[in-house]
N, CA and C atoms of all chains as a GROMACS GRO file, in nm:
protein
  552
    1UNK      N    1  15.794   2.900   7.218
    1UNK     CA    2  15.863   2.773   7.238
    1UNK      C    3  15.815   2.706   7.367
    2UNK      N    4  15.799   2.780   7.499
    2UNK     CA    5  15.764   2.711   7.600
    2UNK      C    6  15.596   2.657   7.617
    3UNK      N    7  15.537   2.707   7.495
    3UNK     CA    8  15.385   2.745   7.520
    3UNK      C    9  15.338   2.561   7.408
    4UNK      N   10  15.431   2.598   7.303
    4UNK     CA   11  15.416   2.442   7.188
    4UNK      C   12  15.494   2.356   7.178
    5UNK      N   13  15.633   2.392   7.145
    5UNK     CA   14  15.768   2.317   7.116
    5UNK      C   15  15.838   2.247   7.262
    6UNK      N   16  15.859   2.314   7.370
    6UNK     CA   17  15.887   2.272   7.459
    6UNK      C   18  15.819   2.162   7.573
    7UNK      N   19  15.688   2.143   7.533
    7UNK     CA   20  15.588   2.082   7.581
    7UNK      C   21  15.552   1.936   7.537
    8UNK      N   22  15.639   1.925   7.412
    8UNK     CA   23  15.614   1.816   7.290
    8UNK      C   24  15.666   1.708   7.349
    9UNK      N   25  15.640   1.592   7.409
    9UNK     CA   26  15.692   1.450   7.454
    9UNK      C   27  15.794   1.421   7.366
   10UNK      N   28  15.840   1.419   7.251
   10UNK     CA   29  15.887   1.367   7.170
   10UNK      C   30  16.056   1.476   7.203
   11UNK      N   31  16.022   1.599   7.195
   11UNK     CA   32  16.086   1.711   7.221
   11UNK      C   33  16.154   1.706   7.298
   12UNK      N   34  16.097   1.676   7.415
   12UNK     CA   35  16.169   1.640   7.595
   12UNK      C   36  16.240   1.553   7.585
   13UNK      N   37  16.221   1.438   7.541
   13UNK     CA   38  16.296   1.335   7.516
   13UNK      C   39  16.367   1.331   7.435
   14UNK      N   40  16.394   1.408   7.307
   14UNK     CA   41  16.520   1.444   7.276
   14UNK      C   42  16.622   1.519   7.359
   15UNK      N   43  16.580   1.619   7.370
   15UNK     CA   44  16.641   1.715   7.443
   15UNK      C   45  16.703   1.650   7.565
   16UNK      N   46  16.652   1.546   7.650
   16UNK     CA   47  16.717   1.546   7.770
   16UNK      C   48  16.821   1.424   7.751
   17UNK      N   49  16.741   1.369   7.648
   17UNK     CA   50  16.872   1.231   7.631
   17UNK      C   51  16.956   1.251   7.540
   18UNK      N   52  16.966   1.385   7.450
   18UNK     CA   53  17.140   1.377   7.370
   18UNK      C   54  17.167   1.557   7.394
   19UNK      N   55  17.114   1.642   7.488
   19UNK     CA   56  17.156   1.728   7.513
   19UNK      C   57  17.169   1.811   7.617
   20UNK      N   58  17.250   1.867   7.668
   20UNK     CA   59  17.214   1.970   7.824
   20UNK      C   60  17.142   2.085   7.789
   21UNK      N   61  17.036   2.109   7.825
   21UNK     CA   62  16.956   2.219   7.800
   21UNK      C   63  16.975   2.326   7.867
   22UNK      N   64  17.027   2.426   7.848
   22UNK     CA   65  17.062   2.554   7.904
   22UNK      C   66  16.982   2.692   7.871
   23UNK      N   67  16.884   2.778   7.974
   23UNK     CA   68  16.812   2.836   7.935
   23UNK      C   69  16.813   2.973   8.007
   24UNK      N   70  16.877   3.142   7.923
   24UNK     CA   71  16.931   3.225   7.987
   24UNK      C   72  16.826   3.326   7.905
   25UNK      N   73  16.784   3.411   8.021
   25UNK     CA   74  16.721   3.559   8.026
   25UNK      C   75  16.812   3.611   7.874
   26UNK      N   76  16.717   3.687   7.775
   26UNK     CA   77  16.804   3.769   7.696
   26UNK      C   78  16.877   3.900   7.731
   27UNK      N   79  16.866   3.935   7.853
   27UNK     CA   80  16.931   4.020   7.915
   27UNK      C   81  17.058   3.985   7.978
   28UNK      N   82  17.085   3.851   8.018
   28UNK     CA   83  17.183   3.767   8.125
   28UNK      C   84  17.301   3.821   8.007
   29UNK      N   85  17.393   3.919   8.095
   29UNK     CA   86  17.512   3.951   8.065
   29UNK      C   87  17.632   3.875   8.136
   30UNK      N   88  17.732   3.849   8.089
   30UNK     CA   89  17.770   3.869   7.947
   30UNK      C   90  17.730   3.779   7.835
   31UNK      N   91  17.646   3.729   7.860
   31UNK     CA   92  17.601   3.593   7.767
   31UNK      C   93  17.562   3.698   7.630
   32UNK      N   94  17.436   3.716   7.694
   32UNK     CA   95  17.360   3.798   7.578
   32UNK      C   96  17.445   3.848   7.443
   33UNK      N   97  17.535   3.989   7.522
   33UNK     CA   98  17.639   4.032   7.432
   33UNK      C   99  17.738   3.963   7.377
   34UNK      N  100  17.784   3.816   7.416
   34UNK     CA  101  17.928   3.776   7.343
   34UNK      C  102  17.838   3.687   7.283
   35UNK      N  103  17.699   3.669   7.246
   35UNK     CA  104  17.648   3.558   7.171
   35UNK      C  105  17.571   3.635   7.061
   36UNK      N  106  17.557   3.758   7.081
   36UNK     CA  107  17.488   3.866   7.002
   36UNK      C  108  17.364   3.842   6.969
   37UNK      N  109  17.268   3.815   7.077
   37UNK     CA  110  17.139   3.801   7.094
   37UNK      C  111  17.076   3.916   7.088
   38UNK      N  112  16.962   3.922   6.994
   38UNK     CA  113  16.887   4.106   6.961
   38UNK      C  114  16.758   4.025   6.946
   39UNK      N  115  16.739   3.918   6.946
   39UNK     CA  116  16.582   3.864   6.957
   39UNK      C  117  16.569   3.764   6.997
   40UNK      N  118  16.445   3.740   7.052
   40UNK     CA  119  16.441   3.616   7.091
   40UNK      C  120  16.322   3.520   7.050
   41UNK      N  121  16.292   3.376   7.036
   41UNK     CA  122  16.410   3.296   7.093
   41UNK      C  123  16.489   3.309   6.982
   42UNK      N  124  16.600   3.314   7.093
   42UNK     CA  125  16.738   3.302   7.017
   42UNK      C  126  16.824   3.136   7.037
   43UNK      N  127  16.848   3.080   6.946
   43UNK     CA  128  16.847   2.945   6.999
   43UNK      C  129  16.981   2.906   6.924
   44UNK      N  130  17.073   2.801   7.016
   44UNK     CA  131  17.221   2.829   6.956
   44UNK      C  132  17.248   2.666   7.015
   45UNK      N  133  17.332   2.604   6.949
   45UNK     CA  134  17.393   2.482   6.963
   45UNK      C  135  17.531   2.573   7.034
   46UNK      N  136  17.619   2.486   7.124
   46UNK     CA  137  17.767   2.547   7.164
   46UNK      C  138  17.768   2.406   7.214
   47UNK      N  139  17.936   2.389   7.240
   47UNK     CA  140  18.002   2.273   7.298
   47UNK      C  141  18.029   2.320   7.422
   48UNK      N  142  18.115   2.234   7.456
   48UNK     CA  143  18.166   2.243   7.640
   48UNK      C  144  18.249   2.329   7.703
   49UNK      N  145  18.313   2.408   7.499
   49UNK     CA  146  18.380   2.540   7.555
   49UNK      C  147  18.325   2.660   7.492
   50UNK      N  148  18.203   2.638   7.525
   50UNK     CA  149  18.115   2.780   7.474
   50UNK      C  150  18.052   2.820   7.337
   51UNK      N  151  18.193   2.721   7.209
   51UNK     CA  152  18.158   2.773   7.066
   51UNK      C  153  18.034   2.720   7.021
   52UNK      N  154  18.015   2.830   6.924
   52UNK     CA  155  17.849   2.816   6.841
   52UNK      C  156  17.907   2.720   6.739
   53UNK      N  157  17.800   2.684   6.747
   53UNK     CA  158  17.843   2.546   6.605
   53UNK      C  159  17.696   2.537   6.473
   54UNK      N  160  17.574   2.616   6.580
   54UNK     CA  161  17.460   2.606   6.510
   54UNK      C  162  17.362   2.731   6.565
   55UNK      N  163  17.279   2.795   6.486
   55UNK     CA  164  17.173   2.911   6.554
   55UNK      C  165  17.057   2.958   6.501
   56UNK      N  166  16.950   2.939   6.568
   56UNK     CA  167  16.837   3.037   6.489
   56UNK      C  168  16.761   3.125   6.535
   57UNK      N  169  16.753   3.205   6.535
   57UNK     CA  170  16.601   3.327   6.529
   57UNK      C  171  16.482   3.315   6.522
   58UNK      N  172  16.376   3.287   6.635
   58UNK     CA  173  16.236   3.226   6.611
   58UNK      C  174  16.207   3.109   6.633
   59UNK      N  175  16.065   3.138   6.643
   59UNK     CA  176  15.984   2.987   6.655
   59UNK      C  177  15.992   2.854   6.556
   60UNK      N  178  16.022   2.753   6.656
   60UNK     CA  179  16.033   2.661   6.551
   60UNK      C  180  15.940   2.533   6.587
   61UNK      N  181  15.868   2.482   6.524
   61UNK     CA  182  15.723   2.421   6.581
   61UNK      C  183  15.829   2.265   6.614
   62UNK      N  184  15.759   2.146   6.719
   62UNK     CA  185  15.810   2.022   6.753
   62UNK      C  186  15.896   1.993   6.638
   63UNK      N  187  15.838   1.877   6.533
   63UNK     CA  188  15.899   1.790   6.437
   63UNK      C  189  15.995   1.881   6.389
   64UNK      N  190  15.998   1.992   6.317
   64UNK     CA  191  16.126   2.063   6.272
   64UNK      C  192  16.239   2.110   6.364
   65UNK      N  193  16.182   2.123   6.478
   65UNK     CA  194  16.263   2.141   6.593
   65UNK      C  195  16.368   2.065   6.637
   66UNK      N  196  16.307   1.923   6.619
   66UNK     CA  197  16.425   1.791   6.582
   66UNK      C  198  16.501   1.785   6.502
   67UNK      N  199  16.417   1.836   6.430
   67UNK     CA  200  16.536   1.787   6.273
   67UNK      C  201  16.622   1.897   6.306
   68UNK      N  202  16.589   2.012   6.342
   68UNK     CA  203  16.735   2.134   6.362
   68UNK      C  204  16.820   2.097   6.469
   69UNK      N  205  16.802   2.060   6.572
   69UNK     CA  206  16.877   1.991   6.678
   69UNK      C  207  16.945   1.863   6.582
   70UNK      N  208  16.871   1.805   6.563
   70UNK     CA  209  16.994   1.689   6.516
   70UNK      C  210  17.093   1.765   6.380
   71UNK      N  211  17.043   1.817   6.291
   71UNK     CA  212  17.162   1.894   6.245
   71UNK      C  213  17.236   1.964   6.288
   72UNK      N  214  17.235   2.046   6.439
   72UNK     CA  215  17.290   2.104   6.515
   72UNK      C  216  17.421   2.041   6.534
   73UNK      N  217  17.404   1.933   6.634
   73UNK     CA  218  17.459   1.839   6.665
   73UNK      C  219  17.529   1.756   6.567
   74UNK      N  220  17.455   1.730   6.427
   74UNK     CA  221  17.608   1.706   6.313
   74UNK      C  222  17.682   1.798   6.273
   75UNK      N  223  17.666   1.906   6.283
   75UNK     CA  224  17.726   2.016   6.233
   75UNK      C  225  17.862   2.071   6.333
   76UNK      N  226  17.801   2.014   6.455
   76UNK     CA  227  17.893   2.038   6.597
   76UNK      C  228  18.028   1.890   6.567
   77UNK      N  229  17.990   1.807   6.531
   77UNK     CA  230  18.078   1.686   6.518
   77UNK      C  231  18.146   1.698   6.411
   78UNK      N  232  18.046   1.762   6.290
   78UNK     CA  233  18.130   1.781   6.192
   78UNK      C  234  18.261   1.872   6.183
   79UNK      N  235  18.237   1.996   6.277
   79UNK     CA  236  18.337   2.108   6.292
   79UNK      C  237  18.452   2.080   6.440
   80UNK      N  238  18.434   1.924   6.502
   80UNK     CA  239  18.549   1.881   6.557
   80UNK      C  240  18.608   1.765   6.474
   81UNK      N  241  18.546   1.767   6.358
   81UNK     CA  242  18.618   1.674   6.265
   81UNK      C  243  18.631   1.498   6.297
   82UNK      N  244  18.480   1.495   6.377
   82UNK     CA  245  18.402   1.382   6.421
   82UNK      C  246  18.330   1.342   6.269
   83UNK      N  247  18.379   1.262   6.169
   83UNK     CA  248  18.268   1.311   6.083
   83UNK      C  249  18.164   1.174   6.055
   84UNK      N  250  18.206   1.068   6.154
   84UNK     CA  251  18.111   0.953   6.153
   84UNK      C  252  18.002   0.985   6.227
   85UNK      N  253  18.027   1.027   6.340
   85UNK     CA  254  17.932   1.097   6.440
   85UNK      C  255  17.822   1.185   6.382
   86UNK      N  256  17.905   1.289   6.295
   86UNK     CA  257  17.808   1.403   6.197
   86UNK      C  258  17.729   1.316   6.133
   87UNK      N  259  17.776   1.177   6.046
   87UNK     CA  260  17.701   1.135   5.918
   87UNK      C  261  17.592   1.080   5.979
   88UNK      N  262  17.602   1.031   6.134
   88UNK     CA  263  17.441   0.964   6.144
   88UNK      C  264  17.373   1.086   6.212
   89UNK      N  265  17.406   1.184   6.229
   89UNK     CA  266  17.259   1.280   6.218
   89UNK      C  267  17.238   1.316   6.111
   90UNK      N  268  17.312   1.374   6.020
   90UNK     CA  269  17.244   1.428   5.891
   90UNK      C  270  17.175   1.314   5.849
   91UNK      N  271  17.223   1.145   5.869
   91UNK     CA  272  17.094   1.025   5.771
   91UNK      C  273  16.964   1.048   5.832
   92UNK      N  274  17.014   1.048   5.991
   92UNK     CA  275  16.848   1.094   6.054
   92UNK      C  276  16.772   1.180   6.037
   93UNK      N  277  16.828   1.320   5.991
   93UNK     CA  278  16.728   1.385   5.957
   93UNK      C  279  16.698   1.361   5.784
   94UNK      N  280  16.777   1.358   5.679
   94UNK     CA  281  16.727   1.305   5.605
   94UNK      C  282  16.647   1.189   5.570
   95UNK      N  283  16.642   1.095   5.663
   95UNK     CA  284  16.552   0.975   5.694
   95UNK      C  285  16.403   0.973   5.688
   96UNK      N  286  16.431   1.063   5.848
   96UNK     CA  287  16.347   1.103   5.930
   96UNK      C  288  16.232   1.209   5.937
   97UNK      N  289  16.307   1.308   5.841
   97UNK     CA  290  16.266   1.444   5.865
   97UNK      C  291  16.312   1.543   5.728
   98UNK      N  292  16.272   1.434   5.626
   98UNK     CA  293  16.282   1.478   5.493
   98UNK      C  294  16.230   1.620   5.395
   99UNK      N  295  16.107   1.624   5.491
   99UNK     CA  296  16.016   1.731   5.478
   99UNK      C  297  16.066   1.869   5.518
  100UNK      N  298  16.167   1.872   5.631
  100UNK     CA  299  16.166   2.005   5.757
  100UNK      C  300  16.312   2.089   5.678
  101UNK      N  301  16.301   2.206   5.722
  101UNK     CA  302  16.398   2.285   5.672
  101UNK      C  303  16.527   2.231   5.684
  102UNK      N  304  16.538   2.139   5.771
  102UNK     CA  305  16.664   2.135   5.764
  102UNK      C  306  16.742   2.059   5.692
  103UNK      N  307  16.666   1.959   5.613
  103UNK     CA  308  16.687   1.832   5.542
  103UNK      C  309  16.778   1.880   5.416
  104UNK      N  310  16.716   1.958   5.369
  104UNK     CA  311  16.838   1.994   5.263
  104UNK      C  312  17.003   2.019   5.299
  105UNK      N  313  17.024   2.137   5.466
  105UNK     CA  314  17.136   2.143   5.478
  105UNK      C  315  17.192   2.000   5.531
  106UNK      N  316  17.168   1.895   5.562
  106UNK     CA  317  17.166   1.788   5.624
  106UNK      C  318  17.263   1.713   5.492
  107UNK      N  319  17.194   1.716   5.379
  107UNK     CA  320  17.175   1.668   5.277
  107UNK      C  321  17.308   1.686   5.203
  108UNK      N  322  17.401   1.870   5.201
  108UNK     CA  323  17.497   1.910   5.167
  108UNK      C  324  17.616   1.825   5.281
  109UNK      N  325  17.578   1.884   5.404
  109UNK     CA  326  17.675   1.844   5.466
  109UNK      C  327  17.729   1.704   5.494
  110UNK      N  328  17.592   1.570   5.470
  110UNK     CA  329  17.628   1.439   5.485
  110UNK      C  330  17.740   1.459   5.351
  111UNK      N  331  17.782   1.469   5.231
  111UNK     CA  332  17.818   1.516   5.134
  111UNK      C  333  17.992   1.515   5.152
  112UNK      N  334  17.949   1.674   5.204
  112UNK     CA  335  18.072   1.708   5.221
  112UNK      C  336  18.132   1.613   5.327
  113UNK      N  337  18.063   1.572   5.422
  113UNK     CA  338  18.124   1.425   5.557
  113UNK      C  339  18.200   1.335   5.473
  114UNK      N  340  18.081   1.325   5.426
  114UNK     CA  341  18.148   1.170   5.357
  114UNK      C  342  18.339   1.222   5.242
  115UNK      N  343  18.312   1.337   5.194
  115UNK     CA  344  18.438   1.313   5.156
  115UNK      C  345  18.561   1.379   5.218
  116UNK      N  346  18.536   1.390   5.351
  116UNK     CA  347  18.588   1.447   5.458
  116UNK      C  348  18.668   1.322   5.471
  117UNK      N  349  18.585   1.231   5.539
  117UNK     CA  350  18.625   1.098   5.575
  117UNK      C  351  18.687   0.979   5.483
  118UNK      N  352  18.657   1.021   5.367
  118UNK     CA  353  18.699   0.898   5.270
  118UNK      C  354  18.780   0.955   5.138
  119UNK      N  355  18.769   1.100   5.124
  119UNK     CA  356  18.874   1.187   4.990
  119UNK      C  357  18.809   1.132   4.901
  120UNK      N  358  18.658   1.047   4.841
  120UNK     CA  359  18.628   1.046   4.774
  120UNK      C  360  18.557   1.142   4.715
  121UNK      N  361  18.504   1.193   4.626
  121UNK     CA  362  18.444   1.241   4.586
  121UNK      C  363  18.273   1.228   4.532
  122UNK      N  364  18.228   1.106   4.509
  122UNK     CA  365  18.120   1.070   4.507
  122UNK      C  366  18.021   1.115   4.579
  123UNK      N  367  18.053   1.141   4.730
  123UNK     CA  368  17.945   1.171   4.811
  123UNK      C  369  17.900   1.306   4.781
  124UNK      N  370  17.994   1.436   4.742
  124UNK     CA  371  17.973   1.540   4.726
  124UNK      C  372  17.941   1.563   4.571
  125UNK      N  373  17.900   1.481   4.462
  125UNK     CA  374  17.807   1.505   4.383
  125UNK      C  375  17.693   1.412   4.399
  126UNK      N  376  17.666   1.317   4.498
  126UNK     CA  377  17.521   1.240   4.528
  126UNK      C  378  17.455   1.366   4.600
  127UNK      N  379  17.566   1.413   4.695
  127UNK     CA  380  17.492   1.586   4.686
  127UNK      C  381  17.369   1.688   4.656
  128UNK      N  382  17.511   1.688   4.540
  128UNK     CA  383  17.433   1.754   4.393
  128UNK      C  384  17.384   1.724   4.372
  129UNK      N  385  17.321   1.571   4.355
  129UNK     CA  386  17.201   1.510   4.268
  129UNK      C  387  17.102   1.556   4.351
  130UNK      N  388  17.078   1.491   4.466
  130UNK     CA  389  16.958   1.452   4.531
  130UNK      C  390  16.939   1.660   4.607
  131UNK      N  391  17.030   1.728   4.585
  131UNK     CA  392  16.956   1.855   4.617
  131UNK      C  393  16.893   1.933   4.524
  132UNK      N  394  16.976   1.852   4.385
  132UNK     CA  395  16.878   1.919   4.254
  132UNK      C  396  16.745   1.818   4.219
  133UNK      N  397  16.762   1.719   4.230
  133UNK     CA  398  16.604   1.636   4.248
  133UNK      C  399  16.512   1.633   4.380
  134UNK      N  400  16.557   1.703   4.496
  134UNK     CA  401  16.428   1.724   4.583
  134UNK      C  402  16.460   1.819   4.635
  135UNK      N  403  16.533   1.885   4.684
  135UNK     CA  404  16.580   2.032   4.708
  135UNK      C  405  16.602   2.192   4.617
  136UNK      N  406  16.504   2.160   4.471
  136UNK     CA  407  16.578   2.254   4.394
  136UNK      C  408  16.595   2.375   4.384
  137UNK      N  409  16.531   2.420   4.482
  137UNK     CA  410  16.502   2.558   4.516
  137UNK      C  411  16.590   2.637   4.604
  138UNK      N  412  16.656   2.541   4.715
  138UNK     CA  413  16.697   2.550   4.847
  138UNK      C  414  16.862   2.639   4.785
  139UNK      N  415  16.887   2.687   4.882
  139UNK     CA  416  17.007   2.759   4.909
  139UNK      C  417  17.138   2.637   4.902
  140UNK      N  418  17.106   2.550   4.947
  140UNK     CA  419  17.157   2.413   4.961
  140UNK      C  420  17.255   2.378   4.799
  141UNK      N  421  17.137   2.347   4.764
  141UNK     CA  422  17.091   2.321   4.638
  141UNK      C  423  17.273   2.437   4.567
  142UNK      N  424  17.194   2.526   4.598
  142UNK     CA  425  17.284   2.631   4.492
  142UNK      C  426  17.431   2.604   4.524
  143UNK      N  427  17.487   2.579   4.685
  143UNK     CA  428  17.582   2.562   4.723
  143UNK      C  429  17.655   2.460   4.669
  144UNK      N  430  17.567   2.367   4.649
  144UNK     CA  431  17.652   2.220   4.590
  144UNK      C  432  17.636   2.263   4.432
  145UNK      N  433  17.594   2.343   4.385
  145UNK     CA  434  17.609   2.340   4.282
  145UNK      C  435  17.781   2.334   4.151
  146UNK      N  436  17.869   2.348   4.215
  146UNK     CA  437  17.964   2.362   4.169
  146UNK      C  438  18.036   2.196   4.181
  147UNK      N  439  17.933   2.110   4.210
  147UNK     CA  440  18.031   1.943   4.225
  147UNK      C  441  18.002   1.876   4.156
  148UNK      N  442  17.906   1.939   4.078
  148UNK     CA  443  17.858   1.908   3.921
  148UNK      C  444  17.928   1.862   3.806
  149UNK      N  445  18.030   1.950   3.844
  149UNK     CA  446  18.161   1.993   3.752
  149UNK      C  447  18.254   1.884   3.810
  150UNK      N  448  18.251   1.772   3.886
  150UNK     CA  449  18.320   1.706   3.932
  150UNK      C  450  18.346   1.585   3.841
  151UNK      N  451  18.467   1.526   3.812
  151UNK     CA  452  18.507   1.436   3.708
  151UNK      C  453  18.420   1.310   3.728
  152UNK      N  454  16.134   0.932   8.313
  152UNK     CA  455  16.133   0.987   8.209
  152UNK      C  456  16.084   1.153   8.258
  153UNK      N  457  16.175   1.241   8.214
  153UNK     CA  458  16.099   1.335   8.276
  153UNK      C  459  15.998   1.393   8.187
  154UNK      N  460  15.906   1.480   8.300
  154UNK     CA  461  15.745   1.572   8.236
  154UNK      C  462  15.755   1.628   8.155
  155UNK      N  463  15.883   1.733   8.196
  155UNK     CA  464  15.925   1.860   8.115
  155UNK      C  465  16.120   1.862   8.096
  156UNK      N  466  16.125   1.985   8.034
  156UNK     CA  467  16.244   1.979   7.959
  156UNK      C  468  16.333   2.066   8.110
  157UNK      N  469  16.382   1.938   8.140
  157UNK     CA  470  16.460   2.033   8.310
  157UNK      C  471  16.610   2.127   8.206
  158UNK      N  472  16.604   2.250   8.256
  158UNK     CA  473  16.662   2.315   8.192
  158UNK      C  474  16.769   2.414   8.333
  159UNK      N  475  16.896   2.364   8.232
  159UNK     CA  476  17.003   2.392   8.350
  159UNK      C  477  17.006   2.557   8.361
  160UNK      N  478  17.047   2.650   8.462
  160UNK     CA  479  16.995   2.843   8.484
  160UNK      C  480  17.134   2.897   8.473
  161UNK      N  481  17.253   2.780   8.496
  161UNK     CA  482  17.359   2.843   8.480
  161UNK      C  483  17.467   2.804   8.407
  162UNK      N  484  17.517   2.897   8.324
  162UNK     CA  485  17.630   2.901   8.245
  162UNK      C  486  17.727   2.787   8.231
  163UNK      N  487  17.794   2.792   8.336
  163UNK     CA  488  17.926   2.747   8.378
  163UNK      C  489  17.893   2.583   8.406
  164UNK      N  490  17.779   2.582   8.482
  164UNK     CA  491  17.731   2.452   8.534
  164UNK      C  492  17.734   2.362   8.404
  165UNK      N  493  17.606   2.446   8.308
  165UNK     CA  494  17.599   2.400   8.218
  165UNK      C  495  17.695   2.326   8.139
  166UNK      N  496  17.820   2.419   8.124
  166UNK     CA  497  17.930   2.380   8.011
  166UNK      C  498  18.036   2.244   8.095
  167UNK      N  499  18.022   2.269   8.251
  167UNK     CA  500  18.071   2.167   8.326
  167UNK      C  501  17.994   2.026   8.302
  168UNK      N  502  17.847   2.052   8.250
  168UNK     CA  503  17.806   1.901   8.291
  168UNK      C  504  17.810   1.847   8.142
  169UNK      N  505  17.807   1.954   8.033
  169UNK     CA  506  17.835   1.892   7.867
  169UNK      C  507  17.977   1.855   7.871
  170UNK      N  508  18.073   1.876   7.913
  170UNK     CA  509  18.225   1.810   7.963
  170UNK      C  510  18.196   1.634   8.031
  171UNK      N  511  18.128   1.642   8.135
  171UNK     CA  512  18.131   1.525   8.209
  171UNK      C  513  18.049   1.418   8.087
  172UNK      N  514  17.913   1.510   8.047
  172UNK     CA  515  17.811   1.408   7.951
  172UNK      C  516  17.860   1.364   7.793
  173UNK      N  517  17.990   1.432   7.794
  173UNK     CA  518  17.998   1.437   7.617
  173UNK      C  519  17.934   1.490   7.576
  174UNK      N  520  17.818   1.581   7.558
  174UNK     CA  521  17.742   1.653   7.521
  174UNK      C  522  17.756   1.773   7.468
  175UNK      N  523  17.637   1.776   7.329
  175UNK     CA  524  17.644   1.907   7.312
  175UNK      C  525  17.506   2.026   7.433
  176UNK      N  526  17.545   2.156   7.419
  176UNK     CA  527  17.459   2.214   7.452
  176UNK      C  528  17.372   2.285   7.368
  177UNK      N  529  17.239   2.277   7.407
  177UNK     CA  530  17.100   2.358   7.382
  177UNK      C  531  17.076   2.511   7.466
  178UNK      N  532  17.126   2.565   7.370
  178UNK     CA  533  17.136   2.707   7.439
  178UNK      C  534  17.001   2.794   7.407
  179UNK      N  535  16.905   2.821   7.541
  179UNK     CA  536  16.791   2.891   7.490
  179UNK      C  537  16.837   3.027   7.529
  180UNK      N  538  16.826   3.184   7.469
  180UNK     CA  539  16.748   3.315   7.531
  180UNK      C  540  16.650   3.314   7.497
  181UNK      N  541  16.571   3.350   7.603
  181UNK     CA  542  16.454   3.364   7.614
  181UNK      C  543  16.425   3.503   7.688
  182UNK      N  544  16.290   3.591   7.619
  182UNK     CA  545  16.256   3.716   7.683
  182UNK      C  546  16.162   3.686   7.844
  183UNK      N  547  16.277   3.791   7.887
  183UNK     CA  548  16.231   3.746   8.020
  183UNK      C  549  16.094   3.814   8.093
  184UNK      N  550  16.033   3.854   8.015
  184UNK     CA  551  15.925   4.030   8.032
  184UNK      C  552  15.822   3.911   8.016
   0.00000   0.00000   0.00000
């Protein structure tokens, strides 16, 4: 990360303008242990009172690196029940970053936002559609599979 | 604009200045060897 990903102009400038970057030894106790770090990089979204909201294991090259940060960060809004806040990162990375792993979960969760916020139901089978027409493989995909069945 | 990604060393600081910024945090471990 510090050698490709961290070096990326595009990267930095995410990072410093929508996040505090915090960067701890995998040994730094008690961190290590109450976050259950066994490899590294170990890389974790948390809010202002510590909770994980997002995490991964490994290298993750620039452009996908964004797109996981900004789902990070909807996923963090989404689970304070911010869910306008959530819906414009998941559009951005689906926008933006259609290609990168994260676009599919982006894809469920704008979904589930939207009928967070509105009790409709529509959003969570546009879902379904668009993870079974460009996602069909994805784990995603399988999850929404049950909104299918939706009236 | 900064060079590099200034990256905060402590904990507490950290979670103090995502309070003041609205912010979420970017939590790296990294091997320190």
């Amino acid at each position: 990360m510090d050698a490709v990903t961290y070096p990326n102009r595009k990267v930095i400038d995410f990072i410093q303008n929508r996040l505090v970057p915090l960067q701890l030894a995998s040994d730094a106790e008690p961190y290590a242990t109450n976050y259950g770090v066994k490899w590294t990089p170990s890389l974790l979204i948390i809010d202002a009172e510590g909770k994980v909201h997002h995490r991964a294991t490994g290298f993750i090259p620039p452009p996908q690196f964004i797109a996981w940060l900004l789902l990070g960060i909807g996923k963090a809004f989404f689970e304070k029940d911010m869910f306008g806040e959530g819906l414009e990162c998941f559009e951005t990375v689906i926008a933006e970053y259609s290609y990168s792993d994260s676009a599919p979960e982006a894809v469920f969760f704008r979904g589930v936002s939207q009928y967070k916020s509105t009790h409709q139901i529509d959003g969570l089978k546009m879902a379904y559609r668009v993870l079974q027409e460009h996602y069909p493989g994805s784990t995603w995909a399988n999850r929404a599979y049950p909104y299918w069945l939706l009236p | 604009m900064a060079d590099k990604v200034e990256w905060v060393l402590d904990y507490k600081q950290a979670l103090d200045r995502a309070k003041i910024e609205a912010k979420f945090i970017l939590l790296d471990f990294f091997n320190p060897q």
